[in-house]
C-alpha positions in Angstrom: 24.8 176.0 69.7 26.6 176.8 72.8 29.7 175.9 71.1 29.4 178.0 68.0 28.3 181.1 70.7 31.8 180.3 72.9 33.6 180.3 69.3 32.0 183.9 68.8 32.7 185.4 71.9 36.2 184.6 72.0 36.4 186.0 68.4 35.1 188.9 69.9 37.3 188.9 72.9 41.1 188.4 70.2 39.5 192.0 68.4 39.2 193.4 71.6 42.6 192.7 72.6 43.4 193.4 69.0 42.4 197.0 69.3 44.2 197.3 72.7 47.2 196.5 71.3 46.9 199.0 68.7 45.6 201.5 71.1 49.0 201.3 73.3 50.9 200.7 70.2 50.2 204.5 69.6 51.0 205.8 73.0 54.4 203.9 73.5 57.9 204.8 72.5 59.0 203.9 68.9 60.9 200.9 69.9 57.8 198.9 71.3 55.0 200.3 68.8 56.5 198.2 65.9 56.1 194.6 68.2 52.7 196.1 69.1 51.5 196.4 65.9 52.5 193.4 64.7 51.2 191.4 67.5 47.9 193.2 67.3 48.2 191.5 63.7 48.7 188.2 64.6 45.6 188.4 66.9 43.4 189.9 64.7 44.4 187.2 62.1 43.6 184.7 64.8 40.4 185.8 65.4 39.2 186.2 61.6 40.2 182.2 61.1 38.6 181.5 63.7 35.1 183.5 62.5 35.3 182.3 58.5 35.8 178.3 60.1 33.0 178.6 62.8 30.6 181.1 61.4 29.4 178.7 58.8 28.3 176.0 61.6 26.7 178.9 63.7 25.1 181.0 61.0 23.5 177.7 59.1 22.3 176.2 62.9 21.1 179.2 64.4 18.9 179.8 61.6 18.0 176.1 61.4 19.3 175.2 57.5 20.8 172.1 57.0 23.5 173.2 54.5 25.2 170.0 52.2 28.5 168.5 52.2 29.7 171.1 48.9 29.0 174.0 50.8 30.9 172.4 54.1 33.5 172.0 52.0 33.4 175.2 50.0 33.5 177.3 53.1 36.8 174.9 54.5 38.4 175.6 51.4 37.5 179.5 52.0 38.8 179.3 55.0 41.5 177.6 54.9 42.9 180.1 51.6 42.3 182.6 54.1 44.2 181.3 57.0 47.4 180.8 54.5 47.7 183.7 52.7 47.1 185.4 56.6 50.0 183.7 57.8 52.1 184.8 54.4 50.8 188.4 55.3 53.1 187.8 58.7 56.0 186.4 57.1 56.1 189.3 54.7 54.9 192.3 57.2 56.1 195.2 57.0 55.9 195.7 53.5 53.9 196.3 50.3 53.7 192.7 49.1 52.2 192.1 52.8 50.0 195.0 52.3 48.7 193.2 48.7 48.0 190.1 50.3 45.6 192.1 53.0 44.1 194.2 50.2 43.4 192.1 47.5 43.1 188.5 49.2 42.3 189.0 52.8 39.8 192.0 53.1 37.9 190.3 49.8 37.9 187.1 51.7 36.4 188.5 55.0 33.7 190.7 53.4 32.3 188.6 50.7 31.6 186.2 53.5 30.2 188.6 55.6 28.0 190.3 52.8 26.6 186.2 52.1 25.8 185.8 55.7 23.9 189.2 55.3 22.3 187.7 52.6 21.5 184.6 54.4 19.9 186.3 56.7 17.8 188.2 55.0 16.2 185.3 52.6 15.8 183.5 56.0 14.3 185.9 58.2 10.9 185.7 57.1 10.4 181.8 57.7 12.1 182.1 61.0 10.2 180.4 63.8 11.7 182.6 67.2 9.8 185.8 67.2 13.1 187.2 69.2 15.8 185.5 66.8 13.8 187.7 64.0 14.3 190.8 65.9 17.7 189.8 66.7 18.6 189.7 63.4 16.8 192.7 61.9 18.8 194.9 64.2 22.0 193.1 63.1 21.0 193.6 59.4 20.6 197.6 59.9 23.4 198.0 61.8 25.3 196.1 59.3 24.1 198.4 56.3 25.3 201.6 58.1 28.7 199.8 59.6 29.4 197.6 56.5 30.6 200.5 53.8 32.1 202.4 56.7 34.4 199.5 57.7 35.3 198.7 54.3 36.1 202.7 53.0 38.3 202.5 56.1 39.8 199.2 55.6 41.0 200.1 51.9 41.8 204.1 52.7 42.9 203.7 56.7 41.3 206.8 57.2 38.6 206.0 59.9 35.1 208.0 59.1 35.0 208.9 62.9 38.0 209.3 65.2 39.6 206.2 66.1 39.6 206.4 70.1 35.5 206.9 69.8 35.0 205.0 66.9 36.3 201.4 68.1 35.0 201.7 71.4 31.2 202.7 70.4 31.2 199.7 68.1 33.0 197.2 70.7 29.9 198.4 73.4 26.9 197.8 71.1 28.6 194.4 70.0 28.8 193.4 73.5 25.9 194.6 74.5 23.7 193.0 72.0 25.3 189.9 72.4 24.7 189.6 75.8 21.0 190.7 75.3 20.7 188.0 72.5 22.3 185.0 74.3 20.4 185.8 77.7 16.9 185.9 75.7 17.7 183.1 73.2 20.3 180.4 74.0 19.8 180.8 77.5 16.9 178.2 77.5 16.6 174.3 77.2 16.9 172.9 73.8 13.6 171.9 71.8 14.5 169.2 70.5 17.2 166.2 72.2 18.0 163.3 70.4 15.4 164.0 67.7 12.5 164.1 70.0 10.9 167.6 71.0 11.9 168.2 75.0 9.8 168.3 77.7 10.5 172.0 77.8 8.9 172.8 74.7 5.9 170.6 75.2 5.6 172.7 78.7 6.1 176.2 77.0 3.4 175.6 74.3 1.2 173.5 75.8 0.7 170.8 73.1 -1.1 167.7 73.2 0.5 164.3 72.7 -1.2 163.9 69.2 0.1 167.5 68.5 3.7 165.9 69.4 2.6 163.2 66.9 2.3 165.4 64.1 5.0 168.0 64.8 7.4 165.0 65.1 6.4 164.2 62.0 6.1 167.3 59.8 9.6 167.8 60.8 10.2 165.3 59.0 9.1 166.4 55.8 5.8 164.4 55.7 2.9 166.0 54.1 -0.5 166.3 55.6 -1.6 163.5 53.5 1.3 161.2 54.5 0.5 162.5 58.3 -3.1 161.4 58.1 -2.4 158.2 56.6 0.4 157.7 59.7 -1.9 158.4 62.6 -5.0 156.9 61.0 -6.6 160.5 60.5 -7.8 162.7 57.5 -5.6 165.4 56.3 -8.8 167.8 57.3 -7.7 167.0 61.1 -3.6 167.2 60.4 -4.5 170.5 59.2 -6.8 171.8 62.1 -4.0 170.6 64.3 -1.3 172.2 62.8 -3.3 175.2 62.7 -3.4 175.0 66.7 0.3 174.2 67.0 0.7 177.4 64.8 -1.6 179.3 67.2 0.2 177.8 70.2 4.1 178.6 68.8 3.0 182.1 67.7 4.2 181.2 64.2 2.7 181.1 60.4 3.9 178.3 58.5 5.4 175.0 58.4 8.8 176.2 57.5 8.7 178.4 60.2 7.9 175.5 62.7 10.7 173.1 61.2 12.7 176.5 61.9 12.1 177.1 65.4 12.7 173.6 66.7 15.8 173.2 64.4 17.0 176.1 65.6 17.2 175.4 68.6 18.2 171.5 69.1 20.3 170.0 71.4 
């Protein structure tokens, strides 16, 4: 996990220096604005490589889905179209078969992605386990409703909603700022679960029993209460009572929710 959030801050650091460069682009001499520009382009093509390779990895483990080897290969494949038809969008730059490539291959690319991560989330946020990954994500997914048309009106007219020297900054501060918020509260903790066994951190922080270990260990697992009792020599009555503790004890609901809170957050 600590990878996948290193990845996404250095995405967010190239679109910071992306929008720099733009920024003094404007406010030099004609001479320089044009090798500006264009390397503000080549980092912001950087960056979104970057974002569609890793955000499948990060989106899928942070929400604790195990996602198959199509899909792992699907979203190569998207990335990879992406990352050559960005580095045709150089070769050709400036000019309008450069400016195709951007509007009908690249910004397609980059926001259907984005729009089935929104999705993802919000299927998933229901059955997810961390009470502060939930919240996390709700704010994301309204800020994302309001910011999402905006950034693709201005993507396909350039003709930014708000003007440009408060627009990019606001959004740059409340992407920072939540980020930082996020990764202090939630991946700045042990890991649940190391080498497939639940930590001694989490067994501290929820205070379950060594039978409760037992259990959760195994409903990970996919094991039904049945298949449980038959395990530890118990009746699924008593898997149920102690998975209704374990609930109590995690603040959480369901089963899925469980798997989704240790999976979550694994070492």
């Amino acid at each position: 996990m600590i990878i996948y959030y290193t990845f996404f801050l250095m995405v967010i650091t190239l679109l910071l220096v992306e929008k720099m460069l733009e920024c003094y682009a404007h406010v030099c001499g004609a001479n320089n604005s044009g090798i500006m520009l264009y390397g503000a382009l080549v980092v912001e093509k950087i960056a979104f490589c970057m974002a569609l390779f890793y955000a499948p990895w990060f989106a899928y483990s942070l929400m604790g889905i195990e996602h198959s080897r199509f899909k792992k290969f699907l979203f190569s494949i998207i990335a990879g179209i992406y990352a050559v038809f960005a580095i045709i969008e150089l070769i050709l730059y400036p000019g309008h078969n450069s400016e195709i490539i951007r509007l009908y291959i690249g910004i397609p690319i980059l926001f259907g992605s984005f729009t089935y991560y929104l999705v993802l989330g919000a299927i998933n946020m229901g059955k997810l386990g961390s009470r502060t990954l939930n919240n996390s994500l709700k704010v994301f997914f309204i800020l994302s409703m309001i910011i999402f048309p905006v950034s693709l009106y201005q993507y396909y007219t350039q003709q930014p909603v708000l003007p440009d020297f408060i627009e990019r900054p606001i959004s740059f501060i409340i992407l920072n700022i939540l980020t930082i918020l996020f990764s202090f509260k939630y991946l700045n903790q042990p890991a649940y679960l190391e080498e497939n066994r639940l930590s001694d951190y989490f067994k501290k922080r929820f205070n379950v029993t060594d039978r409760e270990v037992e259990i959760i260990s195994l409903a990970t697992q996919g094991h039904s209460n049945n298949e449980i009792g038959d395990k530890l020599f118990i009746s699924p009555r008593t898997v149920e009572s102690h998975l209704y503790s374990i609930f109590q004890k995690c603040g959480i609901k369901s089963r899925s929710q469980l798997i989704n809170l240790i999976m979550s957050n694994k070492k």
